[in-house]
GUDREN-632786 format. One record per residue (C-alpha): residue number from 0; chain; residue in three letters; x, y, z. Coordinates in steps of 0.25 Angstrom, whole numbers, padded with zeros to 4 digits. Layout:
REM residues N
[pt NUM,'A','ALA',[X,Y,Z]]
...
END
This chain:
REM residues 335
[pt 0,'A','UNK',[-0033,0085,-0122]]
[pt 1,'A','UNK',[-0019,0084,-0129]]
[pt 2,'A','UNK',[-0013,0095,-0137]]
[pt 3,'A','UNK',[-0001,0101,-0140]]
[pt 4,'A','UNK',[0007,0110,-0132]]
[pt 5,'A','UNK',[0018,0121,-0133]]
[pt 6,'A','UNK',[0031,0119,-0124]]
[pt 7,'A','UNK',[0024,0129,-0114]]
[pt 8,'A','UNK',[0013,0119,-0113]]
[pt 9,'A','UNK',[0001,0129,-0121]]
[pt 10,'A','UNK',[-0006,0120,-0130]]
[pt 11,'A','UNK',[-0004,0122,-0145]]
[pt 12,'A','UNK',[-0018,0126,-0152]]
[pt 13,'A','UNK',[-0015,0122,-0166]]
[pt 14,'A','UNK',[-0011,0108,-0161]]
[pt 15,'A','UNK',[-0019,0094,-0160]]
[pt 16,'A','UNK',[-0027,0094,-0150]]
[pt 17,'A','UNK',[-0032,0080,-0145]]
[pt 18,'A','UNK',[-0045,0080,-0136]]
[pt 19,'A','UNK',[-0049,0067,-0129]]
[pt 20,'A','UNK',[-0064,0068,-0122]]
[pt 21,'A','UNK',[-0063,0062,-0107]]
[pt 22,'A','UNK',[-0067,0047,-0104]]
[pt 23,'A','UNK',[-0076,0044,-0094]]
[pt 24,'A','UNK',[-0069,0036,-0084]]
[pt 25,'A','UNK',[-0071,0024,-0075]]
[pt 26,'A','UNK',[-0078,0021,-0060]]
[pt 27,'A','UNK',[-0069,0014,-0052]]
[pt 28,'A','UNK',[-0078,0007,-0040]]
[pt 29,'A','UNK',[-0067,0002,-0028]]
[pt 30,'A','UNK',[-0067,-0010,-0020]]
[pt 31,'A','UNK',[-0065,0000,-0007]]
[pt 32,'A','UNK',[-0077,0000,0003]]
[pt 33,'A','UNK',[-0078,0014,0007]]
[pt 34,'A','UNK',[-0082,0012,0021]]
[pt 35,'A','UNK',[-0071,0003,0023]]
[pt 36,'A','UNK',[-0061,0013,0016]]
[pt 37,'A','UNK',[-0067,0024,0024]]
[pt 38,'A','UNK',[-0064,0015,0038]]
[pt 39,'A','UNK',[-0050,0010,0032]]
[pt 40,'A','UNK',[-0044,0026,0030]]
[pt 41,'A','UNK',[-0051,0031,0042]]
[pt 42,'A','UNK',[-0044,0019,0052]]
[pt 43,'A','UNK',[-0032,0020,0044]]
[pt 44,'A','UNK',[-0031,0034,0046]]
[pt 45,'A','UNK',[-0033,0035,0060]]
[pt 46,'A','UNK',[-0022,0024,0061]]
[pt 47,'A','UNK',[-0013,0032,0055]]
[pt 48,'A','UNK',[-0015,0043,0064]]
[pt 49,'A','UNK',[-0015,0035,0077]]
[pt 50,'A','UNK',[-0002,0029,0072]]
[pt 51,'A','UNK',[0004,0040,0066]]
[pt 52,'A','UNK',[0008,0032,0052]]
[pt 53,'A','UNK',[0015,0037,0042]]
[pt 54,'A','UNK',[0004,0028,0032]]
[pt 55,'A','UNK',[-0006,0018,0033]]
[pt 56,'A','UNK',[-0013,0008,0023]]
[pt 57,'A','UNK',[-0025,0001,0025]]
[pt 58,'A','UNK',[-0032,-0010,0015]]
[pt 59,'A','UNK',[-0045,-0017,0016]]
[pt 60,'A','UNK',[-0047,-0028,0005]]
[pt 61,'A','UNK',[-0057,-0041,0004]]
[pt 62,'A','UNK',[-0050,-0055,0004]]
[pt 63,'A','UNK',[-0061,-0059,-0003]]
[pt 64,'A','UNK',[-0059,-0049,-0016]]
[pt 65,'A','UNK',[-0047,-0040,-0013]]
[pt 66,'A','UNK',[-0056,-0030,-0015]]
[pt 67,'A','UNK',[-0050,-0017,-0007]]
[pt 68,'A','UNK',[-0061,-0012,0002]]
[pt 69,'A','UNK',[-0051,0000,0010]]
[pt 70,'A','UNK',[-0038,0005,0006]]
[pt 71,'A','UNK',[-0031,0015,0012]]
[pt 72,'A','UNK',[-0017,0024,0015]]
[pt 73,'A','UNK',[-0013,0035,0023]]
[pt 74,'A','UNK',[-0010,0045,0021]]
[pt 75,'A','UNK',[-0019,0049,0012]]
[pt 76,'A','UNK',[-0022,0061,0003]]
[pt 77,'A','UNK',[-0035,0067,-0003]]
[pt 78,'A','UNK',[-0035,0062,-0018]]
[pt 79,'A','UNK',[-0043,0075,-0022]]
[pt 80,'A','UNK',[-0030,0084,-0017]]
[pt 81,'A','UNK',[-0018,0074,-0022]]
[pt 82,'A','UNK',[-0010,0086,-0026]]
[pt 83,'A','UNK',[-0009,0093,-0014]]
[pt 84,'A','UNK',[-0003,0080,-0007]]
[pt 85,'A','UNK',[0013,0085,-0005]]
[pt 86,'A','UNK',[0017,0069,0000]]
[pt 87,'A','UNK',[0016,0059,-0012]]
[pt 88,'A','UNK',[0017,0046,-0004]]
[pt 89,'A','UNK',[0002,0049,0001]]
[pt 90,'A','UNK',[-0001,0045,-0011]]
[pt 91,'A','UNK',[0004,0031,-0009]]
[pt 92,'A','UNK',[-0008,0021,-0006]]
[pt 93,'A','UNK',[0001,0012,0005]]
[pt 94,'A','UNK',[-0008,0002,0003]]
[pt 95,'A','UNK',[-0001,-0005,-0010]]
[pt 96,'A','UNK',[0009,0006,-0011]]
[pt 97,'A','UNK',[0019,0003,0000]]
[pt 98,'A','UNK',[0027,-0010,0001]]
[pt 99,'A','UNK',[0032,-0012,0017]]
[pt 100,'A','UNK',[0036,-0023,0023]]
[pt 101,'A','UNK',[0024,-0029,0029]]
[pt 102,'A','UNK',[0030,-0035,0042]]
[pt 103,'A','UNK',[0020,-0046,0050]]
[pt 104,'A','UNK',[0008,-0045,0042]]
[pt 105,'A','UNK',[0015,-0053,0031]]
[pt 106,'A','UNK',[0016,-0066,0043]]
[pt 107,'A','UNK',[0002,-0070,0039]]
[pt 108,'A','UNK',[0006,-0073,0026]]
[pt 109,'A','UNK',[0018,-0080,0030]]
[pt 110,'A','UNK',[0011,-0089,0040]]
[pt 111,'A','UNK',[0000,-0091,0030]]
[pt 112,'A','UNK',[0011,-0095,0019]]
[pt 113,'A','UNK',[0015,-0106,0029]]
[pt 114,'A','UNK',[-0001,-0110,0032]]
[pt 115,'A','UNK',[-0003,-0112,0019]]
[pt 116,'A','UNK',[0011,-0121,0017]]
[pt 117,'A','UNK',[0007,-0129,0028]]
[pt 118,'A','UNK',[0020,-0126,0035]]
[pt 119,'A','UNK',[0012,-0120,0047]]
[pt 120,'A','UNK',[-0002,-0119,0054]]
[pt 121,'A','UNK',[-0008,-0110,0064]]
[pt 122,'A','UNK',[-0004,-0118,0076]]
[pt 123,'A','UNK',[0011,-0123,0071]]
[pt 124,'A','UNK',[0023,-0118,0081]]
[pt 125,'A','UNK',[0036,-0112,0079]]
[pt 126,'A','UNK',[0044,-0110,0090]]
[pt 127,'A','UNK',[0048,-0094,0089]]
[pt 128,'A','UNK',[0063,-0091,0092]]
[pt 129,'A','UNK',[0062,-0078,0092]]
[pt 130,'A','UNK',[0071,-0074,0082]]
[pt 131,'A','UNK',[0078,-0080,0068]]
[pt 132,'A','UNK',[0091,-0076,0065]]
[pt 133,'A','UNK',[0094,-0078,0051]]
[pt 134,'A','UNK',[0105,-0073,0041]]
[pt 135,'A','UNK',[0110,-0065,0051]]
[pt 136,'A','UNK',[0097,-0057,0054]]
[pt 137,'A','UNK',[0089,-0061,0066]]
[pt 138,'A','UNK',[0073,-0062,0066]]
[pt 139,'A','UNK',[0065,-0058,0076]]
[pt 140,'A','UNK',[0050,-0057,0082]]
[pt 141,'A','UNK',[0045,-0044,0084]]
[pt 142,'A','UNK',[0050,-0037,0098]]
[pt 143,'A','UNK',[0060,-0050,0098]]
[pt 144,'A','UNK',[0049,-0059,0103]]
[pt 145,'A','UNK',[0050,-0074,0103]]
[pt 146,'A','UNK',[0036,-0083,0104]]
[pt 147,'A','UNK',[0042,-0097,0107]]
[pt 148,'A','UNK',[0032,-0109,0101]]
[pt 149,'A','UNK',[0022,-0101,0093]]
[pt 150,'A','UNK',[0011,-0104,0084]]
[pt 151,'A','UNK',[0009,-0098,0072]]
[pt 152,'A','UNK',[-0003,-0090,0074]]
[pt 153,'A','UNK',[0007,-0085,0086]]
[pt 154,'A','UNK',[0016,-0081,0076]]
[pt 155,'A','UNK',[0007,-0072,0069]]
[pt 156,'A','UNK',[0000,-0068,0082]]
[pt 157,'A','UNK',[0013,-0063,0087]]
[pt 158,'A','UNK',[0020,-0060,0073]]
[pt 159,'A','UNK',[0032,-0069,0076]]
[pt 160,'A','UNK',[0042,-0067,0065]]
[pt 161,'A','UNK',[0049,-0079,0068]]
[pt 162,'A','UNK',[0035,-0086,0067]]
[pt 163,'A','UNK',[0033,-0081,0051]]
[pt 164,'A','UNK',[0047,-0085,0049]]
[pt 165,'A','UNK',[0044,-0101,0055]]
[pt 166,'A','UNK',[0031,-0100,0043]]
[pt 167,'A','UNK',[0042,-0094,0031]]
[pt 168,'A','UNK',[0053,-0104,0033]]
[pt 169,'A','UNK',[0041,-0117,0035]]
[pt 170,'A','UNK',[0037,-0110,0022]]
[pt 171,'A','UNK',[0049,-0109,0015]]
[pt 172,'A','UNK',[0054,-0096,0009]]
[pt 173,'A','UNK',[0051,-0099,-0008]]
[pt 174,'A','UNK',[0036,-0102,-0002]]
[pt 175,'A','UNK',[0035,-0091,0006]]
[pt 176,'A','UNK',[0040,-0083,-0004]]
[pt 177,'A','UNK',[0030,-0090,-0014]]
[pt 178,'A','UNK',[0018,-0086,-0005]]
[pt 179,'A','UNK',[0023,-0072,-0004]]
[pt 180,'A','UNK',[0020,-0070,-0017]]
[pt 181,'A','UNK',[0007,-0079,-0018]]
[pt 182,'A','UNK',[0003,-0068,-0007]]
[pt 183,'A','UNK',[0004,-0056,-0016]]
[pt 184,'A','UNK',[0018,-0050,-0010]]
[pt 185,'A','UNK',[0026,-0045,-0022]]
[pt 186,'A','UNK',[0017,-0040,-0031]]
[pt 187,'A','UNK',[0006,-0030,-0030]]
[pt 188,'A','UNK',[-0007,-0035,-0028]]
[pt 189,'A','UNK',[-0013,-0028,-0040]]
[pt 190,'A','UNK',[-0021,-0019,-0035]]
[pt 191,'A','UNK',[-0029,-0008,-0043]]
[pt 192,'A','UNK',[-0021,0004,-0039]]
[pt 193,'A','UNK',[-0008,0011,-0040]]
[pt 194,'A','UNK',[0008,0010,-0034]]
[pt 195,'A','UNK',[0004,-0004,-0030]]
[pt 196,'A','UNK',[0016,-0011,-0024]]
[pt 197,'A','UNK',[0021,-0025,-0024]]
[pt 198,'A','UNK',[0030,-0025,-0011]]
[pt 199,'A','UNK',[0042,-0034,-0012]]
[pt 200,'A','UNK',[0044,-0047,-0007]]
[pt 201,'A','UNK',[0058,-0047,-0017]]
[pt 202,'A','UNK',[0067,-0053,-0007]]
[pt 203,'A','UNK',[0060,-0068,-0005]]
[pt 204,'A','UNK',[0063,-0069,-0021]]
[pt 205,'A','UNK',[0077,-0064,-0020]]
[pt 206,'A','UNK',[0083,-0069,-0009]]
[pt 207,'A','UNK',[0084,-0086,-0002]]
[pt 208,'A','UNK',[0087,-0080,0013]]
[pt 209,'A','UNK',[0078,-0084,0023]]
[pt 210,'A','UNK',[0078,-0072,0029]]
[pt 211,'A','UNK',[0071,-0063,0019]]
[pt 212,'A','UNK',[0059,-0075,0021]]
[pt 213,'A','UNK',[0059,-0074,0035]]
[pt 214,'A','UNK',[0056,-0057,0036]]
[pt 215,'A','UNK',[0048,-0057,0023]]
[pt 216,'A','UNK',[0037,-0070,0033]]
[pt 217,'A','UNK',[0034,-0060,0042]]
[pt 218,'A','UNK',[0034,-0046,0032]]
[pt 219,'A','UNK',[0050,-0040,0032]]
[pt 220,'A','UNK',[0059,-0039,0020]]
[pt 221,'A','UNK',[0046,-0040,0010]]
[pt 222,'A','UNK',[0036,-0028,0006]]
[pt 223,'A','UNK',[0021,-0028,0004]]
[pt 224,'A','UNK',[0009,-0018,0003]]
[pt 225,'A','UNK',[-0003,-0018,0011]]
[pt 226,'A','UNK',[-0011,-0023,-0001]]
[pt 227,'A','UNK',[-0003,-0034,-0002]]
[pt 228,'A','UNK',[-0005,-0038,0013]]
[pt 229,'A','UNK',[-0018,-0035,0012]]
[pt 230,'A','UNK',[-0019,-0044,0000]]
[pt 231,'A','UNK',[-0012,-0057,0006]]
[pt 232,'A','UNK',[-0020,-0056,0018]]
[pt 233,'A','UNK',[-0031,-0055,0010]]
[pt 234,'A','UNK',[-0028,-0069,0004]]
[pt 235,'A','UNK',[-0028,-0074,0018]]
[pt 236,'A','UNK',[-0041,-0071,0022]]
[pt 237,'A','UNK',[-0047,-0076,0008]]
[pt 238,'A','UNK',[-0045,-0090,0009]]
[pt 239,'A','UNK',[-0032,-0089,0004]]
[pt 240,'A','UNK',[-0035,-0083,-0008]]
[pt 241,'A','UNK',[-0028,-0068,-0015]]
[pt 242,'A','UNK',[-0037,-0059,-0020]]
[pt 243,'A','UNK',[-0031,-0046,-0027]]
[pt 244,'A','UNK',[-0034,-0032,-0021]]
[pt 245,'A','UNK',[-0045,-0025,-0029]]
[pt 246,'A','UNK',[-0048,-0011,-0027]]
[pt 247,'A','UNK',[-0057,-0008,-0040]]
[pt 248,'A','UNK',[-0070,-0015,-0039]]
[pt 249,'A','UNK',[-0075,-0011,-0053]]
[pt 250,'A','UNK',[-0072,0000,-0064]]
[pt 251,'A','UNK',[-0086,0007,-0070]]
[pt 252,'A','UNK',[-0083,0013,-0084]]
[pt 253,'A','UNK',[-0089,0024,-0091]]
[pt 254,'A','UNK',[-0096,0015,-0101]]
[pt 255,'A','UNK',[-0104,0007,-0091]]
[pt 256,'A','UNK',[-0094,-0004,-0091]]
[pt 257,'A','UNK',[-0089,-0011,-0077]]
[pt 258,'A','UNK',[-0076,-0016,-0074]]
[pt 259,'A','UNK',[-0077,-0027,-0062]]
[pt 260,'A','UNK',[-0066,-0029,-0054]]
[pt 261,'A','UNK',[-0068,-0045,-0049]]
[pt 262,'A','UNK',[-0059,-0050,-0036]]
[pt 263,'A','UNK',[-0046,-0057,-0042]]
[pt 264,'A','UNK',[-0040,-0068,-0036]]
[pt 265,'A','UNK',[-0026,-0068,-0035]]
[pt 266,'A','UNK',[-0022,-0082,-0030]]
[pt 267,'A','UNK',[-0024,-0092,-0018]]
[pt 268,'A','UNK',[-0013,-0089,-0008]]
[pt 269,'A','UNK',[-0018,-0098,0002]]
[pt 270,'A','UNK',[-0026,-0111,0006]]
[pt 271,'A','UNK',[-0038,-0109,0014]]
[pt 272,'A','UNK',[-0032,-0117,0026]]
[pt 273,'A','UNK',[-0020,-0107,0025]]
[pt 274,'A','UNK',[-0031,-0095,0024]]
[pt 275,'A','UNK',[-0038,-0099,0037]]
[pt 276,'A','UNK',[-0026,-0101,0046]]
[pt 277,'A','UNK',[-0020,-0087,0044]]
[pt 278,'A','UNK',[-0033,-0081,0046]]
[pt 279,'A','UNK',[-0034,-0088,0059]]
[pt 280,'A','UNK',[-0021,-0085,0062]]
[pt 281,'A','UNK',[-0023,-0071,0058]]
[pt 282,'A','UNK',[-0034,-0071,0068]]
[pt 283,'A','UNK',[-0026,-0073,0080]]
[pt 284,'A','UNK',[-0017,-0063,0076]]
[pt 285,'A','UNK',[-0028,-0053,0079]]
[pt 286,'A','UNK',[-0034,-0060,0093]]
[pt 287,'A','UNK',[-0020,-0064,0098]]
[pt 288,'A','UNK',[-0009,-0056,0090]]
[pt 289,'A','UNK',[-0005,-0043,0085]]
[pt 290,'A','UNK',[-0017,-0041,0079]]
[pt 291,'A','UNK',[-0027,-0039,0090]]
[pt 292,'A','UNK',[-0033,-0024,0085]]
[pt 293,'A','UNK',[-0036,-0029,0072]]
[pt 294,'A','UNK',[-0050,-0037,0079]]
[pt 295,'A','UNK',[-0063,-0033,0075]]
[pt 296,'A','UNK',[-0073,-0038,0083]]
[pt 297,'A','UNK',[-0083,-0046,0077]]
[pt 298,'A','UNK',[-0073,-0052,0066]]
[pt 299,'A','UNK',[-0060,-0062,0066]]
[pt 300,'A','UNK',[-0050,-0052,0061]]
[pt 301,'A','UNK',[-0037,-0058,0058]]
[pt 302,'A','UNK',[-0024,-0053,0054]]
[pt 303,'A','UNK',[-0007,-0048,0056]]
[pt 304,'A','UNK',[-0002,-0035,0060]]
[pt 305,'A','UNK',[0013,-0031,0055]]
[pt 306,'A','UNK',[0021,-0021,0060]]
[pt 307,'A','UNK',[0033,-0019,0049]]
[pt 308,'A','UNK',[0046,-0013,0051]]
[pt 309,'A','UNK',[0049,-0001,0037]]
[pt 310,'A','UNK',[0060,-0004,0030]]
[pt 311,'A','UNK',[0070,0007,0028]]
[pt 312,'A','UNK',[0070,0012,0011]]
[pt 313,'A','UNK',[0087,0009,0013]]
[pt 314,'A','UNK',[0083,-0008,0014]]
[pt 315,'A','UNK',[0092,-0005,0027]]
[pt 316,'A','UNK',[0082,-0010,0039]]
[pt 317,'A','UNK',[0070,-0004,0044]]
[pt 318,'A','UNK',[0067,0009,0048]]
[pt 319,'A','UNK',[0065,0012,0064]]
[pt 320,'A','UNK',[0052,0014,0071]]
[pt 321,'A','UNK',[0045,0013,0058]]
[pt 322,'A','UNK',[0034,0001,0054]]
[pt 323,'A','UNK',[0021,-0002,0047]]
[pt 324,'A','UNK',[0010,-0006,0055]]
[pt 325,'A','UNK',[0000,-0017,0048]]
[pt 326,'A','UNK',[-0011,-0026,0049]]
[pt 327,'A','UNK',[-0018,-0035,0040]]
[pt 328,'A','UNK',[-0029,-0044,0041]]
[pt 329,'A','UNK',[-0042,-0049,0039]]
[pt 330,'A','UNK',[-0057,-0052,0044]]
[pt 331,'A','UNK',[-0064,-0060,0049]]
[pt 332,'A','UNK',[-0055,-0070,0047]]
[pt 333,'A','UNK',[-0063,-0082,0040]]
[pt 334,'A','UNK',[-0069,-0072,0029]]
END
């Protein structure tokens, strides 16, 4: 309804009044399984209570589609009572709305960058020093550990900084930059939802210093968003290929007519070769590694865990006692 008002707000009663009759509107079906959703909140709800998190996000997508089956972010708030919620950041789905540096799940990809260059294989050695000191800055493993002659599925069972670091310099730093991109980190995925993200891997284009190469390999000095992690691995376990996240599966108007949402390729990240030995590697990281509670009996789960330092808002270092916990992976492994 649209009419004229006094400065008081009371509509005028000699003025035009315009009357436009409601529009039936559209069905939105989703790509979200609801038992899996149901799952998905209740596990990542206990976590955060176990934990004591200040939030939590938690993404279930098929590589073969990029259809979305779960996603999830606490804390949460009852969309029927959205007025009565006093803090607005609830409202953030952390899922595609929070770029954080993304720590040792972005080693993957830089050991599959240098698999699919042919600069490494699952068996090749480096021998670990223990630390790199460059530009002044000195680089080192977690707890200041040194591995000695290690593989590379040692350096992502034992997330060995100076391990990534060996795969970006084989690499080269305009490739690795290349494949970056190729991988989807950037720019936002796409998805059909709001306050999407792109994260910001600005610094590999800005600046020639090794060093910003080096932390960016194993997930420091670049952002991302969950659903873009989620998206990248994904590409790993399909065979090498991207697909783009999809959350609708079809829209159902008023008129009868249905609006099919297709899977959409985005590009070929990876060779199948390349595909395979990081999903082997990514195996071993789970019986051997880090990632030993991610196994499900019954399946060949494989993927990285991260534990990321928070950078301070000032740029000025990171903040103390304060990370981000994440895992990210796939199963089985060869489908």
């Amino acid at each position: 309804l649209r009419q004229e008002k006094d400065a008081a707000g009371r509509w005028l009663p000699l003025t035009d009044r315009q009357l436009t009759d409601a529009e039936k509107g559209a069905n939105i079906e989703l790509t979200l399984d609801r038992n899996i959703q149901f799952e998905t909140e209740k596990i990542m709800h206990d976590a955060v209570e176990k934990y004591a998190s200040d939030r939590a996000s938690a993404i279930v997508m098929d590589p073969k589609t990029g259809r979305i089956l779960a996603m999830a972010s606490s804390p949460q708030f009852d969309p029927n009572k959205y007025r009565e919620l006093e803090n607005y950041a609830y409202f953030l789905n952390t899922a595609l709305s929070l770029a954080y540096e993304p720590g040792s799940i972005m080693k993957p990809i830089t050991m599959a960058i240098g698999l699919e260059e042919g600069k490494v294989t699952p068996d090749s050695e480096f021998n670990d020093p223990g630390t790199i000191s460059i530009g002044g800055f000195n680089i080192h493993n977690a707890e200041e550990k040194t591995y000695g002659q290690s593989s590379m599925y040692k350096v992502l069972e034992q997330s060995i900084n100076t391990g990534v670091i060996y795969v970006e310099r084989q690499v080269g730093n305009e490739a690795f930059r290349d494949y970056m991109k190729r991988f989807g980190f950037g720019e936002k995925t796409g998805i059909d939802l709001p306050a999407e993200l792109a994260g910001d891997i600005r610094s590999l284009d800005r600046t020639k210093q090794d060093i910003q190469f080096y932390t960016a390999s194993f997930g420091q000095g670049i952002t991302a968003t969950p659903i873009q992690m989620v998206q990248a691995y994904g590409a790993m376990a399909n065979h090498g290929l991207m697909m783009k996240p999809q959350i609708v599966r079809r829209v159902v108007y008023s008129d009868g007519r249905v609006e099919e949402r297709e899977p959409e390729r985005i590009r070929q990240v990876l060779g199948e070769k390349a595909s395979e030995d990081i999903g082997k590697m990514l195996r071993t990281v789970v019986t051997k590694g880090h990632g030993k509670r991610a196994d499900v009996p019954g399946y060949l789960v494989g993927g990285k865990t991260g534990t990321a330092q928070v950078a301070k808002s000032n740029g000025a270092g990171y903040e103390e006692g304060v990370t981000i916990g994440s895992f990210v992976g796939y199963a089985p492994i060869g489908d």
